[in-house]
N, C-alpha and C positions, 0 to 999 in steps of 0.2 A: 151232279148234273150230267156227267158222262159214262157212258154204258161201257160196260168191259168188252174189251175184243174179242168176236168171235171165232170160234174154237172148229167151225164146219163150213164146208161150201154154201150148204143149205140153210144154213144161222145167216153167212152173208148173204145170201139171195132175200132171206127173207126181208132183210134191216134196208137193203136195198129196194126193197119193193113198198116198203112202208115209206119210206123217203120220197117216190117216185107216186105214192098215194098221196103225200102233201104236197106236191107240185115242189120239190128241192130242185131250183132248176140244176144244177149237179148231177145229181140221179136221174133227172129226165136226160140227161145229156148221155149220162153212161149206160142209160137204158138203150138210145138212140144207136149208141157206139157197137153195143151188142146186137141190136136186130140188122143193124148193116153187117157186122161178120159173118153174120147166119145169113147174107143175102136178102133179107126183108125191106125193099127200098121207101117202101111206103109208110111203112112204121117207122123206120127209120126219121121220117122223114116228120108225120106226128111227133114225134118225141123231140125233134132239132128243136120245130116252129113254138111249142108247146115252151122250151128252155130259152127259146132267141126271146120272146113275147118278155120272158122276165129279165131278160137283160142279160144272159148266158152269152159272151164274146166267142164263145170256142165252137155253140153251139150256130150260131150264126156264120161262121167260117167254114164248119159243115154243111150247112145250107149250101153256101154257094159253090161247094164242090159238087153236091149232087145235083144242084142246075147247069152247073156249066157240064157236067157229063151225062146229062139224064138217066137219074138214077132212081126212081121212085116219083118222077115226075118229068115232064115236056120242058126240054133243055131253052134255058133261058138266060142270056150270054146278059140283058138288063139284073133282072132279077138275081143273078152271080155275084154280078159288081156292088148292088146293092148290099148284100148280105157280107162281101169280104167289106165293101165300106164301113158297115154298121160296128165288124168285127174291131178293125183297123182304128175306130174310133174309140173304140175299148180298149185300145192298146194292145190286141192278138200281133202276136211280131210276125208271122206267118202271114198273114192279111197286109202286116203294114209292108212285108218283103214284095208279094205275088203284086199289089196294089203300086209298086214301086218300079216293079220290072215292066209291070204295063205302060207307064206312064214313060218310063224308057223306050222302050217300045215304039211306043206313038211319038218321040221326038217332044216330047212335054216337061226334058230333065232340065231343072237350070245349069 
């Protein structure tokens, strides 16, 4: 049931791309990861929502970074909170850290 490792840049892009064809939220996520390296905020940003929709934590935490700095979309400081929430409740430790400092923040620590 397991494919041998590939041996070429172009072997993983391909296996990657086939991944990212069955909607593996994974590979939409690390599709996501690459069109933001390359500056593509909006593809970037298809590919997060595409992985957040399947229940992707990490992809969702990417979300709300590029709302809280508008990146590929009209900066939305709700919409941030929401998406580091969603993360945070998947257990993303980064979401549950950032989600944590806020609430510090705000005087909301017990």
């Amino acid at each position: 049931c397991r494919e041998t490792l590939v041996s070429s840049q172009e072997e993983s892009e391909k296996q990657r791309m086939k991944r990212v064809e069955m909607n593996d939220p994974v590979a939409l996520r690390e599709e996501g990861k690459a069109q933001q390296r390359k500056g593509h905020y909006e593809k970037a940003f298809e590919y997060y929502t595409n992985a957040a929709k399947l229940g992707e934590k990490e992809a969702h935490f990417l979300l709300s970074t590029l709302y809280l700095n508008g990146h590929g979309v009209e900066k939305d400081r709700q919409k941030s909170t929401y998406h580091q929430e969603e993360a945070a409740i998947g257990g993303h430790p980064g979401a549950r850290y950032v989600l944590g400092q806020h609430e510090s923040f705000f005087g909301n620590a017990d």
